[in-house]
N, C-alpha and C positions, 0 to 999 in steps of 0.2 A: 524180375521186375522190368517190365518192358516199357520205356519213355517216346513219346511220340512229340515232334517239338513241330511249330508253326513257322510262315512268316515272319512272323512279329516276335520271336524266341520263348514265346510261353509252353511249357510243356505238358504232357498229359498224359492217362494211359486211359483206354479205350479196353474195357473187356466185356466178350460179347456170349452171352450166355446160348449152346448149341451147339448143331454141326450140320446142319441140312444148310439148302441154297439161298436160304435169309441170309445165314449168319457170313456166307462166304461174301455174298452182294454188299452186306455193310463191312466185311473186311476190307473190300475191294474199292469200296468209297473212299475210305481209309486210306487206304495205300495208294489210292490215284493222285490224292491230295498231298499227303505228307510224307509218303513214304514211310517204313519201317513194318515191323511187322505185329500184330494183333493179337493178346492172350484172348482165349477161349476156354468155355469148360460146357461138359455136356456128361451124360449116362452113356450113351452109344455113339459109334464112328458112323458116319454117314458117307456116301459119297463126293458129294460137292465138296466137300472139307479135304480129302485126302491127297497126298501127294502135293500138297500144297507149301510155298514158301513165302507167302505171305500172313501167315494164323499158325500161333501154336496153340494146339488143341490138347486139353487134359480131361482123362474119362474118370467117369467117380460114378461106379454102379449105381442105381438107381437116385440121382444126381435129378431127376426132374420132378420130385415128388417131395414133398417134407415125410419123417425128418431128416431123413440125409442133404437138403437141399442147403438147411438154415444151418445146421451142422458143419458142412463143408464152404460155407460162406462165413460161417463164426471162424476159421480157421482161414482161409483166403484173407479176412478183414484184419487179422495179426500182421500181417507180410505188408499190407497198406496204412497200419495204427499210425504209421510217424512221416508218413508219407506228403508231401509240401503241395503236390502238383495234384490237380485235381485228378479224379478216377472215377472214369462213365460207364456205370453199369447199364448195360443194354439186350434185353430178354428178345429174343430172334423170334418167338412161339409162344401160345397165345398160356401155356401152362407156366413160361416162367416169365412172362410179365405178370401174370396173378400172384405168383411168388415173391417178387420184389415186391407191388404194392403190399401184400397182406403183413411182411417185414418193411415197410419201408422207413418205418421209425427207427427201429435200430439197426438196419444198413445205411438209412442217409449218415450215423455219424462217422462211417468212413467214406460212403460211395455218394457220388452225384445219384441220385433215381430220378430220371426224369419221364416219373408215372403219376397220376393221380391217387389219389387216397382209395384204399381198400374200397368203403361204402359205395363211392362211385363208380370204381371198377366193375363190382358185381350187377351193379344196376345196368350197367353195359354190354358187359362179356355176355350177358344172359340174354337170348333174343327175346323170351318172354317180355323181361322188363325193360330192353332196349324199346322195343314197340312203344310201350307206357312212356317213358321217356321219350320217343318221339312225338308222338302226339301233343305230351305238353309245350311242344316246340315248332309244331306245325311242317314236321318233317315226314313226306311220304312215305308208305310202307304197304305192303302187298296188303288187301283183307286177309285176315287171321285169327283162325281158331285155337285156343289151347285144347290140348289132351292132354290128359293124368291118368299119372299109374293105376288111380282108385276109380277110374274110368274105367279104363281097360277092363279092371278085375271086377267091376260091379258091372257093367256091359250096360252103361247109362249116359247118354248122350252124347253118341260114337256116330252119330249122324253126321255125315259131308254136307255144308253148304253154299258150296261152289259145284259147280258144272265142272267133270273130270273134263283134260287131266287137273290131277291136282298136286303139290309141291308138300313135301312130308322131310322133315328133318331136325336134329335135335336141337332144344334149346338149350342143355347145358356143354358148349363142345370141349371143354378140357373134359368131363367124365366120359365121351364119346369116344375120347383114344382108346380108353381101355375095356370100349365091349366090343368082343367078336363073333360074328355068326357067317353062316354061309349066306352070300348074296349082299353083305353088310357094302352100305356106300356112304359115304360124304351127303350126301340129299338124294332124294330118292322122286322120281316123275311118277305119280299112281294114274295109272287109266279104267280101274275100275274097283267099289265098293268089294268086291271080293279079293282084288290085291291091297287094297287099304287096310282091313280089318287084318289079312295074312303078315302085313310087313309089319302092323304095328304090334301083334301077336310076339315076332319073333324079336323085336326091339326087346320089349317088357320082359319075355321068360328069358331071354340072356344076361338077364341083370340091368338094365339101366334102369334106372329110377327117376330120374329128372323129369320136367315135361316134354312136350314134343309141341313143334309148331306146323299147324294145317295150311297150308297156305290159298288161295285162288293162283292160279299160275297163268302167268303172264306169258302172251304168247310172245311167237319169235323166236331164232334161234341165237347165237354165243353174239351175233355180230351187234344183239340189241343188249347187250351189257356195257355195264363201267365201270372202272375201279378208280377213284380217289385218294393219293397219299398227301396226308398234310405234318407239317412241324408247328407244334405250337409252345413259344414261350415262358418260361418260366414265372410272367408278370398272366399269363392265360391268354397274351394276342396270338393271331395265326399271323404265323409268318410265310409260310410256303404252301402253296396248293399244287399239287399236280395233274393231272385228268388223263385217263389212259381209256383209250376204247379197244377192249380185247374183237378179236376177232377168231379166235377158236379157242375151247377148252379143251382138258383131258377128260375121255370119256371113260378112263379106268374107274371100276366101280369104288375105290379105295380113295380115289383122287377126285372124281366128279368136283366140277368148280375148280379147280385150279387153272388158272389161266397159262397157255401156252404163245401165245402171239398177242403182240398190243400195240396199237398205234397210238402215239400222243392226241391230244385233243384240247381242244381252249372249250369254254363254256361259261362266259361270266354270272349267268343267271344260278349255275350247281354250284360256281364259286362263293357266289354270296350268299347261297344257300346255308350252303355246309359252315362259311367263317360267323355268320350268327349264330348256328346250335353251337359249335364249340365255343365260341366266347362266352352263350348263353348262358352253358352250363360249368366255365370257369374249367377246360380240360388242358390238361399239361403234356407234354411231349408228342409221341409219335401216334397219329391215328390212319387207318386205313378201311375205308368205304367202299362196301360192293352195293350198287345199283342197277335197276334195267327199264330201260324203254317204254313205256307203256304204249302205243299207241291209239288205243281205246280212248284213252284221255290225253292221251298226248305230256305225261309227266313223267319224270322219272322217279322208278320207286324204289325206295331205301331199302334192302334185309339185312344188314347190320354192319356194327361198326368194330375193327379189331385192333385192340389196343399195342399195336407194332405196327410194322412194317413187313407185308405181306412176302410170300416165297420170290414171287413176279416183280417186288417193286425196286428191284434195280432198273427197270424200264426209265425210273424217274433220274436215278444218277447217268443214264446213257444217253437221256436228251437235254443233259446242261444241266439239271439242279441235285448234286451232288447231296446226297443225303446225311452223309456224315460230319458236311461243312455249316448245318443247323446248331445242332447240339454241343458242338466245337464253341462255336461264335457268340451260342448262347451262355455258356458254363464254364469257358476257358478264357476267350476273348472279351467276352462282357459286353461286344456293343451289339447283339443282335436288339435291342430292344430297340433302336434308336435306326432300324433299315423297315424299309417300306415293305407292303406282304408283296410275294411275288405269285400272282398269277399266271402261273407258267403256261407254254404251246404257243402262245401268242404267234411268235416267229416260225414259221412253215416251213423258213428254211434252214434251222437245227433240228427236223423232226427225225426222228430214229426209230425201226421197225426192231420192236424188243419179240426175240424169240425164245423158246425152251424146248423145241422141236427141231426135226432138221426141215431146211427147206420146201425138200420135196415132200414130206407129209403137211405143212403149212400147206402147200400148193395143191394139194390133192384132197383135202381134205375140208379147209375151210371155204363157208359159203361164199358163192358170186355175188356181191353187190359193189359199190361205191368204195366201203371202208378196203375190202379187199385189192380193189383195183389201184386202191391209194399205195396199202403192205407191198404191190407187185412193181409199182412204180420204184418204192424206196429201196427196192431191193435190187432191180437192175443198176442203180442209183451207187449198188452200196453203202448204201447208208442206211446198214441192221448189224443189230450185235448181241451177245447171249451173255447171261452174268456169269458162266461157269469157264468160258475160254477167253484166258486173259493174256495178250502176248508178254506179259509181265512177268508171268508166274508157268513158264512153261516146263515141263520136262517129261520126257514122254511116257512113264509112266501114268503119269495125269493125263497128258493125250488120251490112251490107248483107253485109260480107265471114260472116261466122258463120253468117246467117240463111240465105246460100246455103249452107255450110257444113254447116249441119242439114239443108237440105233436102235435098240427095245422098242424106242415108238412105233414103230414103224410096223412091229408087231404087235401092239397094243391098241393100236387104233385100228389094225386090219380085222381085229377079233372085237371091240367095244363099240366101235363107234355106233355103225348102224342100230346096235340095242339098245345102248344107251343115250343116243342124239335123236332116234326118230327121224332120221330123214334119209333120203338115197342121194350120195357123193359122188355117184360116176357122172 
């Protein structure tokens, strides 16, 4: 039983379901703040996680799925039954925050969940019904077509209409982990009716079932992206906004979308956007928003909302708004309700160039504009840092294990980028 104590002498334990570089980012919030060290549980060891001395991580095979999930949590909630101090369960991945909510009745009577209700969730998690949900709320979103499996198999109204390229990806991503095929990616760029029909071919005959969303693809490339992390209160205010404007992704076909480099960014107009739909809709805890540029129209358009805190969003604890010091204040301390929302980037001069690449591929790789010239500023500056190398938590097993870790990019963007980004980098 691991106790975490504040300021103010109240204590707590923080345990973070996972082992990828979420779960290390919210450890690391943790330990910047409070010091001590972080229970974890996860099915598999990951990198980020290992050789670490701030997380202790316990594995319980197939640990990300019910029932071994609710199982090993009916068993975890014995060890915390008589337990005084509160205990924040916190899903790192988008499979076991579905998991806490779908339980969240009978894990709130030992653990804080600060998720919204099952119904909600799904209406969320699902970009199908996220869309619907948006609209009711006058929240942007790419045009978009649904496709169904009884589409596909009946070959009935499998018509594109959007002007390729076009943007093809699933709408249910927890079932998405567990289909494999060759060529299989995170979202997929189609540039012609005969690779559209082929990818969607190979989705459907490897078993996915769910629908799939068509999109119109917005032009531009990573530097016209956003991501959005917000905390919102247990009364349903938002209390924390963040705005990050990535400037390069990963082009591996497995990882497509995942953001490698992000500058902070202020934007009151996305701010007040995004703090009405979630008040709107009465949503609780951690949300994280990918958006992008339009400049056709000049908006930015929403493709969905994920209920955590994304791989990248230590970005947000590195430029001053500590992620872990929400849910603390909310559920331990008791007065977040009574602090004003924070608008965060305001100040230009705490902005921080969040990486997950080494530099020279950053440099080599991401597009020339403005946002870039800014990342090259902050970076002569020194003032950039990565959620995985923490001078806290050093020992050089964990060096040796990361610095290999970073270097892989280096081959993975020499072989992906150009196929998968569409454009020439020299």
């Amino acid at each position: 039983m691991i106790l975490i104590e504040t300021e103010s002498g109240k204590k707590f334990t923080p345990i973070l379901l996972g082992s990828d570089m979420n779960v290390y980012g919210m450890a690391r919030a943790f330990h910047e703040l409070y010091g001590g060290t972080v229970k974890a549980y996860a099915d598999i060891q990951l990198a980020p996680t290992r050789y670490t001395n701030i997380l202790n991580l316990t594995l319980h095979p197939g640990f990300s799925e019910d029932p071994v999930f609710i199982e090993k949590m009916r068993e975890i909630a014995k060890v915390y039954q008589n337990h005084d101090e509160p205990v924040i369960l916190i899903g790192c991945g988008d499979g076991y925050a579905e998991l806490i909510s779908k339980h969240k009745d009978e894990l709130s009577k030992t653990f804080v969940c600060p998720y919204v209700d099952y119904d909600l969730l799904k209406s969320l998690n699902n970009k199908e019904s996220f869309y619907k949900v948006a609209d009711e709320h006058n929240l942007p979103h790419p045009l978009t077509k649904i496709i169904t499996k009884d589409m596909y198999e009946d070959k009935q109204d499998m018509d594109v209409p959007f002007d390729f390229p076009v943007a093809l990806k699933p709408a249910n991503s927890v079932e998405w982990l567990d289909i494999h095929f060759e060529g299989r990616k995170k979202a997929f760029t189609i540039h012609s009716q005969d690779e559209y029909m082929s990818i969607v071919g190979k989705i459907y005959d490897n078993g996915y079932k769910s629908d799939l969303i068509l999109q119109d693809f917005i032009p531009g490339d990573d530097s016209n992206m956003r991501v959005l992390n917000a905390y919102v209160d247990q009364e349903h205010h938002v209390k924390m906004m963040c705005l990050g404007h990535p400037i390069l992704e990963d082009p591996t076909p497995q990882s497509i979308g995942n953001y490698v480099a992000i500058i902070p960014e202020f934007n009151q107009d996305v701010y007040d956007r995004v703090q009405k739909f979630l008040e709107d809709i009465e949503f609780t805890g951690y949300a994280n928003f990918d958006m992008k540029y339009d400049a056709r129209d000049k908006t930015f358009k929403f493709f969905e909302i994920n209920l955590r805190q994304g791989r990248s969003s230590f970005f947000v604890t590195l430029n001053g708004y500590n992620l872990a010091k929400y849910v603390v204040e909310d559920y331990v301390e008791g007065n977040l309700e009574n602090e004003p929302t924070v608008y965060a980037n305001k100040n230009k001069a705490q902005h921080k160039l969040w990486l997950g690449v080494p530099v020279k591929v950053f440099k080599k790789y991401a597009a020339k504009n403005d946002a870039t010239e800014y990342a090259d500023e902050l970076i002569k500056q020194d003032r950039v840092g990565t959620t995985v190398f923490y001078d806290k938590d050093k020992s050089f097993r964990r060096w040796l294990l990361l610095t290999y870790m970073f270097h892989n990019y280096v081959k993975r963007f020499d072989e992906y980028f150009q196929e998968n980004k569409g454009r020439d980098f020299k």
